[in-house]
Short mmCIF file of the C-alpha atoms (twelve columns), coordinates in Angstrom:
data_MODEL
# 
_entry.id   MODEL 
# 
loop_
_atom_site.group_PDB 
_atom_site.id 
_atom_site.type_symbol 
_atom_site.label_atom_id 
_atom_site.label_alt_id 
_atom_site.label_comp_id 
_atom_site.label_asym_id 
_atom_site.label_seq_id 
_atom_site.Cartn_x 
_atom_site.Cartn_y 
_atom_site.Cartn_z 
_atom_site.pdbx_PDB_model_num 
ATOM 1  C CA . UNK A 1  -48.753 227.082 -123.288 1 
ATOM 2  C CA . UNK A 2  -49.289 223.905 -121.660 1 
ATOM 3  C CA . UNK A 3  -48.075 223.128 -118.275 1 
ATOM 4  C CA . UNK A 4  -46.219 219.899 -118.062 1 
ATOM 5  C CA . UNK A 5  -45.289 218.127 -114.579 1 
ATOM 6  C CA . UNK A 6  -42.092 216.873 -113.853 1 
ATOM 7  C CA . UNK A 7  -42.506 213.206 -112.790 1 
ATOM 8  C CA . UNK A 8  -40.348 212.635 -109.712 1 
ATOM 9  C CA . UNK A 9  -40.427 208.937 -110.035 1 
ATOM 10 C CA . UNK A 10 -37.864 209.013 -112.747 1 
ATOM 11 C CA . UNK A 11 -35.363 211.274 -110.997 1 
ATOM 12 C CA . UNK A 12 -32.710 208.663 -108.498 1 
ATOM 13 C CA . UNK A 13 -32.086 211.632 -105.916 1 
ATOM 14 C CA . UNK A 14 -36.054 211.093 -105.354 1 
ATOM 15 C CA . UNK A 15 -36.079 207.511 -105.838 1 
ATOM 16 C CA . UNK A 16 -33.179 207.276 -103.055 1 
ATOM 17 C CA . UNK A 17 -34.978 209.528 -100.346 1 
ATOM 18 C CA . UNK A 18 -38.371 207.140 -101.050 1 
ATOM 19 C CA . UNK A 19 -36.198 204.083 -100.089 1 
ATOM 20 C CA . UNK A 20 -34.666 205.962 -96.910  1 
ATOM 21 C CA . UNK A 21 -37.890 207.211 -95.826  1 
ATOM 22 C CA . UNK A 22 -39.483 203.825 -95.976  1 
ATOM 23 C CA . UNK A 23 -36.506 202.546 -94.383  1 
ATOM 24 C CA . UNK A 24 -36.902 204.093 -91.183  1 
ATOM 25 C CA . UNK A 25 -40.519 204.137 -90.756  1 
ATOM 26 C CA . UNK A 26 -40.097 200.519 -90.891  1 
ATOM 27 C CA . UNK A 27 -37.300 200.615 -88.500  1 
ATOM 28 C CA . UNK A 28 -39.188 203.005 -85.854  1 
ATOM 29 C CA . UNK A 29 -41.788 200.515 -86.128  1 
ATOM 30 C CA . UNK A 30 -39.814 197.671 -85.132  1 
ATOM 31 C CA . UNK A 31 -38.573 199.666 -82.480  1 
ATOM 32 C CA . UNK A 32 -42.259 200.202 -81.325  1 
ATOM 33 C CA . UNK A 33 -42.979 196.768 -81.347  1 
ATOM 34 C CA . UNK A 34 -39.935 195.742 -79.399  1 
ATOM 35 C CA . UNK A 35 -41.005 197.846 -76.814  1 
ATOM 36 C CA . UNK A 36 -44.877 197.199 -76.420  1 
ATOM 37 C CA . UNK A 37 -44.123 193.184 -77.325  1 
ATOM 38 C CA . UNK A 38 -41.258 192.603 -74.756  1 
ATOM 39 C CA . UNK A 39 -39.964 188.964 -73.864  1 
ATOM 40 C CA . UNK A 40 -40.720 187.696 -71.005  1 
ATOM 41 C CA . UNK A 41 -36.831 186.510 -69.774  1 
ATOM 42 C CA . UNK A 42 -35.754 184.768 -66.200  1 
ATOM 43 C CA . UNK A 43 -35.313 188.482 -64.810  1 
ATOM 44 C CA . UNK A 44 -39.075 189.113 -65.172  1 
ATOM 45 C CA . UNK A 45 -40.788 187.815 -61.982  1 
ATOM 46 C CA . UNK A 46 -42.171 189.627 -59.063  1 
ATOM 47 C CA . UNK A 47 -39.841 189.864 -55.906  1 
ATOM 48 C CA . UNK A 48 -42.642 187.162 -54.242  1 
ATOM 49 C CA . UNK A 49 -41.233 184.696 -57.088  1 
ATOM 50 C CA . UNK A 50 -44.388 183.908 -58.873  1 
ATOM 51 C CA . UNK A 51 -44.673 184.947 -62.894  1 
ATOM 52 C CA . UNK A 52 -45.719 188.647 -63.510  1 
ATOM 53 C CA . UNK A 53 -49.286 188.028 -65.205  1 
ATOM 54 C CA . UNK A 54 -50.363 190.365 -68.023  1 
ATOM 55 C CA . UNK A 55 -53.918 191.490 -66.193  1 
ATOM 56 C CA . UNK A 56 -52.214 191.946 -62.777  1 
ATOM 57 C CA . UNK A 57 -54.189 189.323 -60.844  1 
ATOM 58 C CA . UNK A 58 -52.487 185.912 -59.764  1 
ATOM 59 C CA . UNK A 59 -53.402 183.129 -61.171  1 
ATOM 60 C CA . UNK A 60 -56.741 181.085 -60.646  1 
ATOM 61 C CA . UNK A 61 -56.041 179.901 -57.031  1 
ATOM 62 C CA . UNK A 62 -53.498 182.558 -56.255  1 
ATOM 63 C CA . UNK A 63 -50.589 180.554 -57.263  1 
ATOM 64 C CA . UNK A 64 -50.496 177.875 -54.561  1 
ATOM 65 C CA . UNK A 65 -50.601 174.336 -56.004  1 
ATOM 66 C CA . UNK A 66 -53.280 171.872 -54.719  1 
ATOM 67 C CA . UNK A 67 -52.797 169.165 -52.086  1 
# 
């Protein structure tokens, strides 16, 4: 007797939880991104007013501007 496999591709039910699987992986990873890749709006500056910086140091010459 020879054992045949079902092939799940053919079968819609399958076919349908694929898509919705796919579907939120690629939605949790948009979600991810959003929240390591933030914008950078008018509400994000440090209480002294200069920029926030992404290494944590000011910028070359501490932020003052040159006589």
């Amino acid at each position: 007797m020879v054992h045949m496999e079902k092939e799940n591709g053919r079968n819609p039910a399958y076919l349908a939880a694929a898509l919705v699987g796919v579907l939120l992986i690629t939605y949790t990873g948009h979600l991810g991104g959003q929240m390591v890749h933030k914008e950078k709006g008018p509400g994000m500056q440090r209480p002294n007013g200069l920029p926030a910086s992404q290494s944590g140091t000011p910028p070359e010459g501490g932020g003052r501007t040159q006589p």
